[in-house]
C-alpha positions as CSV (number, residue, x, y, z in Angstrom):
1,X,14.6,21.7,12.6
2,X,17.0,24.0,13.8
3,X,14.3,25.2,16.2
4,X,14.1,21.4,18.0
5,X,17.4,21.1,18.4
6,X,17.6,22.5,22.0
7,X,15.2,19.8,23.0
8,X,18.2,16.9,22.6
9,X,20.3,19.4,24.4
10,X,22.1,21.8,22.0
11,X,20.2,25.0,23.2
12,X,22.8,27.3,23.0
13,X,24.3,26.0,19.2
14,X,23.6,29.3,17.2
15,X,27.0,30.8,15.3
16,X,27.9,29.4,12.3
17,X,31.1,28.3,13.6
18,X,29.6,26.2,16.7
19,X,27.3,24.6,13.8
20,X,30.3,23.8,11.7
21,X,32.4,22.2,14.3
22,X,29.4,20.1,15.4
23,X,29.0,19.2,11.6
24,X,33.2,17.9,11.6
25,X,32.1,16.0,15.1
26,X,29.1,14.0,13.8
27,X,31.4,13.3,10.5
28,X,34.8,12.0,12.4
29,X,33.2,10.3,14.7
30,X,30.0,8.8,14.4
31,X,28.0,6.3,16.1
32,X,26.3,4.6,13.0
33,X,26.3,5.3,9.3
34,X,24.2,4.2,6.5
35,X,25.0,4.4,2.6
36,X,22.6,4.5,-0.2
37,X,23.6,4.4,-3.7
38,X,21.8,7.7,-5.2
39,X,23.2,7.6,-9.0
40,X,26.8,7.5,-10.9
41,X,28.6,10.5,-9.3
42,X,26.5,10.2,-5.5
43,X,25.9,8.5,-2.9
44,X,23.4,9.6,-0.1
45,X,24.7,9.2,3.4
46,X,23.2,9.3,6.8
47,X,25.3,9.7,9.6
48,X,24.4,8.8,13.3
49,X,26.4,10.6,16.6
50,X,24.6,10.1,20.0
51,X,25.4,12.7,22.7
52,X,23.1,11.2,25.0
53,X,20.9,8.3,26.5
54,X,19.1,7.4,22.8
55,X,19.5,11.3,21.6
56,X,21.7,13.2,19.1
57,X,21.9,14.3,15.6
58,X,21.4,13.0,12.5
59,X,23.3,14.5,9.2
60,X,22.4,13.7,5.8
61,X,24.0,14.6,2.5
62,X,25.7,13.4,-0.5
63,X,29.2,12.3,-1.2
64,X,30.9,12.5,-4.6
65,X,33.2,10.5,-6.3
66,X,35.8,12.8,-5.1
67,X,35.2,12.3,-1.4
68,X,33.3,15.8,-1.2
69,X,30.4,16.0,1.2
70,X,27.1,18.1,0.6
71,X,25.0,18.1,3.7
72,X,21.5,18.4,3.1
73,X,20.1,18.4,6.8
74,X,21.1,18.4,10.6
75,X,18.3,16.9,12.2
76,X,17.7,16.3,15.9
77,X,16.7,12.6,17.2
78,X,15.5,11.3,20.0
79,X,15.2,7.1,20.3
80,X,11.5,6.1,21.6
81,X,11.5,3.6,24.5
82,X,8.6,2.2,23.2
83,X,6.9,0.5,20.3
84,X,3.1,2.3,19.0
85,X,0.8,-0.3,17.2
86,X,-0.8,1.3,14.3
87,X,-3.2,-0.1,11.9
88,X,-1.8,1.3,8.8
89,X,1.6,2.9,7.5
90,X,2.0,5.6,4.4
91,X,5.4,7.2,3.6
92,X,5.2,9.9,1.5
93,X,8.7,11.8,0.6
94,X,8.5,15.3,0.2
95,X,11.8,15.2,-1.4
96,X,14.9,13.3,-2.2
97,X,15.6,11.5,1.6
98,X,13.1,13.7,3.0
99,X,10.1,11.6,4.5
100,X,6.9,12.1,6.0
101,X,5.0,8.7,7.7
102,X,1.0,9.0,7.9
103,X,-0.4,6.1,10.1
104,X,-3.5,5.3,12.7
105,X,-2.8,4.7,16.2
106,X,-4.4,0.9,16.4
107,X,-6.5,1.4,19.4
108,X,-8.0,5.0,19.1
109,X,-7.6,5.7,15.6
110,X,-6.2,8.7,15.9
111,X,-3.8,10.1,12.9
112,X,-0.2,10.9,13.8
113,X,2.2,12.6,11.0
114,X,5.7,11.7,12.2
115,X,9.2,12.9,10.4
116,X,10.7,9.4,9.1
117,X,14.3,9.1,10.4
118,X,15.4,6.1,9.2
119,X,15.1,6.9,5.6
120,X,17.8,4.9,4.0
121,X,16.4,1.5,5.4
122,X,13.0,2.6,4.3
123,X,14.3,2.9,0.5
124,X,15.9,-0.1,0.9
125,X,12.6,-2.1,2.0
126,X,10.2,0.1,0.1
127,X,9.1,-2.2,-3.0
128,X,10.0,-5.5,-1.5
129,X,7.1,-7.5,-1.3
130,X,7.9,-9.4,1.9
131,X,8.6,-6.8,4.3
132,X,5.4,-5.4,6.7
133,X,5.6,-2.6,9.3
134,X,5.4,-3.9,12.8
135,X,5.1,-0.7,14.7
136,X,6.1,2.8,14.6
137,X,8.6,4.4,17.8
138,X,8.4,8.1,17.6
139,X,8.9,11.2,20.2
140,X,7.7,14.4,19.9
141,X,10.4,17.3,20.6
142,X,9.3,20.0,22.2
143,X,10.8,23.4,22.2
144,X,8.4,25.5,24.6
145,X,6.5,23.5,27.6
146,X,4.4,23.8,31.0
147,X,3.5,21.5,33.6
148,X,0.0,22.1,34.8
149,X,-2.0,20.5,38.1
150,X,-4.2,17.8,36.9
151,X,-7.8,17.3,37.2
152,X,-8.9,16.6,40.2
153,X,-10.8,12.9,39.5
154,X,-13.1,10.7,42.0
155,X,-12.8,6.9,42.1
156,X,-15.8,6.4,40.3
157,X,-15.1,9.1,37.9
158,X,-11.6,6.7,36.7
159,X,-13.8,3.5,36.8
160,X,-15.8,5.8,34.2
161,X,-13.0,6.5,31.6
162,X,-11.9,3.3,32.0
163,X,-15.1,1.8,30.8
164,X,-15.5,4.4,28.2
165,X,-11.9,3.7,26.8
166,X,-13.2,-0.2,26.4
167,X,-16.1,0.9,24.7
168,X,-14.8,3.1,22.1
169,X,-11.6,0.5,21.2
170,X,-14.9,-2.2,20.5
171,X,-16.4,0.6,18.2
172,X,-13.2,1.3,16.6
173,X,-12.3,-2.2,15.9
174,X,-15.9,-2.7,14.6
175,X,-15.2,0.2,12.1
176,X,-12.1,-1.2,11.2
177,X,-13.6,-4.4,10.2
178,X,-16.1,-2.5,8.1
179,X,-19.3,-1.9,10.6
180,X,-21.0,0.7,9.1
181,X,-23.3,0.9,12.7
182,X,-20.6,0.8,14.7
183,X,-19.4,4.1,13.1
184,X,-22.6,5.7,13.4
185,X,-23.0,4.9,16.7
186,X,-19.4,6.2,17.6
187,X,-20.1,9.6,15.1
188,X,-23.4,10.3,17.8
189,X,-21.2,9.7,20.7
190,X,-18.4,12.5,20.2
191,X,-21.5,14.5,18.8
192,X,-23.2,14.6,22.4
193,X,-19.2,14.4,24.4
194,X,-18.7,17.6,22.1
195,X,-22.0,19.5,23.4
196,X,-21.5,18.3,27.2
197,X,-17.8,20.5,27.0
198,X,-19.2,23.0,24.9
199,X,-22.2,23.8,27.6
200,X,-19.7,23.3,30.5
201,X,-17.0,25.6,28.8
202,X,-19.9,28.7,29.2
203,X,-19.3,28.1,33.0
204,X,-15.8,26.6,34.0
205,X,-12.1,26.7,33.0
206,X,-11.0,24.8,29.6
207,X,-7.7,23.1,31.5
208,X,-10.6,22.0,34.4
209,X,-12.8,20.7,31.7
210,X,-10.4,19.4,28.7
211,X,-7.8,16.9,30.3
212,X,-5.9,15.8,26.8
213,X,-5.9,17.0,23.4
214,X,-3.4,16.0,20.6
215,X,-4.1,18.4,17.6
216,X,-2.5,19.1,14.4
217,X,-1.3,22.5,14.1
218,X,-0.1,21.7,9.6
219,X,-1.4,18.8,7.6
220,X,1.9,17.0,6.7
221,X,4.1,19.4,9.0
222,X,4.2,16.9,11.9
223,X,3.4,19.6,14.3
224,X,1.1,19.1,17.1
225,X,0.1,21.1,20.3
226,X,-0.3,18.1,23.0
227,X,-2.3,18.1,26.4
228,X,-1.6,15.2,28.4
229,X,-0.9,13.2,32.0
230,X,2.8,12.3,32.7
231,X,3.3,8.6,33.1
232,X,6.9,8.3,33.6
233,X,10.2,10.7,33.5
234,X,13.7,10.5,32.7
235,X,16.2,13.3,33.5
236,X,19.4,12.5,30.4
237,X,22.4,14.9,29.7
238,X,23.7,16.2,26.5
239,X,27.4,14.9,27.0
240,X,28.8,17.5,24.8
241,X,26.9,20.8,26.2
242,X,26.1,19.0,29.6
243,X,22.6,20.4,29.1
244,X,19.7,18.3,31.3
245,X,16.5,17.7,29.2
246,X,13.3,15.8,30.1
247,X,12.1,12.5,28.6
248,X,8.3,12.0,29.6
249,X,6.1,9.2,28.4
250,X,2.6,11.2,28.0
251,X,-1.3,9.9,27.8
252,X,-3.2,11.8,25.3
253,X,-6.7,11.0,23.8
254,X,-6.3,7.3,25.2
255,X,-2.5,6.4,23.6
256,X,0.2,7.0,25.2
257,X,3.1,9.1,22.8
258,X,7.1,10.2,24.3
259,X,8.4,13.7,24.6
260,X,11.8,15.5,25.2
261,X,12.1,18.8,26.6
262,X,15.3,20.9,27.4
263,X,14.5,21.3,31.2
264,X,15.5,25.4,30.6
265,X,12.7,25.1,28.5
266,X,10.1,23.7,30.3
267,X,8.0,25.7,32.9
268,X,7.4,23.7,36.3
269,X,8.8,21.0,37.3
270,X,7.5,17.4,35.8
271,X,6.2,15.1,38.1
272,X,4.2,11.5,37.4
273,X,0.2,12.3,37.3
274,X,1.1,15.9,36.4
275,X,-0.1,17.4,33.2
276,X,2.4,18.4,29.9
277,X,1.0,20.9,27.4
278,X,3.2,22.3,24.8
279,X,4.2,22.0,20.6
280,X,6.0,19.1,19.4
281,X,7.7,17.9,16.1
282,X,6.7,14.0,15.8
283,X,9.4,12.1,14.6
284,X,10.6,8.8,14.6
285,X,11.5,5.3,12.7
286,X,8.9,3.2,10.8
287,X,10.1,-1.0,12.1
288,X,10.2,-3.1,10.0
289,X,9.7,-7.1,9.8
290,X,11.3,-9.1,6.5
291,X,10.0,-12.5,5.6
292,X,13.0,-14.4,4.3
């Protein structure tokens, strides 16, 4: 995570002894704090500091019964503005306090693999019967970015898309509901969209033909390279290192998904109707509703 960490605004942390008084920071003075009981001599521990608008670190460890701290990881966060509806929810932890969420974006069904951050309220909710997920809010961090012209669309050519996007939510809430034709019908559909940009790639430019992608680089790394139209943008400062960075709320594939950028890592300058393309590390918090 070390190499997302410029993306909340700490591009230049690199000695040991910058890391260490950040570490003492985050541990005098934090913003929130959550305790988990982990067994007779521990305790697992989360600790919250912000440094800027929704963004900062995130330190996890163990304390003994001495008072002695073990920090497992210094993770970067960045608060989403927004709330994603997804059809499903599966946490899987790769290791003690260390979380991975799988889910289904509702309307396109498209898979995102997101970092878990809130990890001690997850165990605490995890078996209990009467607790359901009401939404995921991630944001991608991004440590390497360019803006790029976007393509250049007629007014019939939107009125398109927009049908199209109708059309394939119908399918894919058909095929959620178990429609067996529906799924056919939507599997010889991206058959004949992938031939149309397969003959037009033999003659044009793949940015003039492709205008989004959001692909996977790892299974279960939470890695993706992302192609998409900037909707909106936020310039917020690190209030430690005074470092700028750019929040930008992206379409992609027909969802919409949020992305922070160190602006000294960005090439071009963002502007709304612009296109991002870059990597970014999903993560985020799984929300959750309990039924007294």
């Amino acid at each position: 995570m070390e190499t997302y960490i410029s993306a909340v605004g700490f591009k230049n942390i690199k000695k040991k002894i910058q890391w260490d008084k950040l570490i003492d920071d985050i541990f005098e003075n934090p913003t929130n704090q959550f305790v988990k009981f982990h067994d007779q001599e521990h305790v697992f521990i989360e600790y919250y500091k912000e440094y800027g608008k929704r963004m900062g670190i995130i330190l996890r460890g163990f304390l003994d019964n001495d008072g002695d701290i073990e920090v497992e990881s210094c993770d970067p966060y960045m608060e989403a503005k927004y709330i994603i509806d997804v059809s499903q929810v599966e946490v899987e932890e790769e290791d003690d306090y260390f979380c991975f969420a799988i889910c289904e974006e509702e309307k396109t069904g498209i898979e995102i693999v997101f970092q878990v951050q809130n990890v001690v309220e997850y165990l605490e909710v995890e078996n209990d019967k009467n607790t359901f997920v009401e939404g995921i809010k991630i944001v991608g961090l991004s440590s390497k970015g360019t803006i790029i012209l976007p393509i250049e669309k007629t007014e019939s050519d939107i009125e398109y898309e927009k049908e199209q996007k109708k059309w394939r939510e119908y399918l894919l809430k058909r095929i959620q509901q178990g429609d067996k034709e529906a799924e056919e019908i939507l599997n010889i559909e991206e058959e004949e969209l992938s031939k149309i940009i397969e003959e037009r790639l033999k003659y044009e430019d793949f940015l003039s033909v492709v205008e989004s992608y959001f692909i996977p680089v790892e299974y279960l790394d939470a890695t993706y390279s992302v192609l998409g139209v900037i909707k909106e943008i936020e310039e917020i400062e690190n209030k430690r290192t005074k470092e700028k960075v750019y929040w930008m709320l992206v379409e992609t594939m027909g969802m919409t998904i949020e992305i922070v950028i160190n602006k000294k890592e960005l090439v071009g300058t963002p502007l709304v109707g612009m296109r991002f393309m870059g990597i970014c590390f999903m993560q985020g918090k799984v929300l959750f509703n309990t039924n007294a």
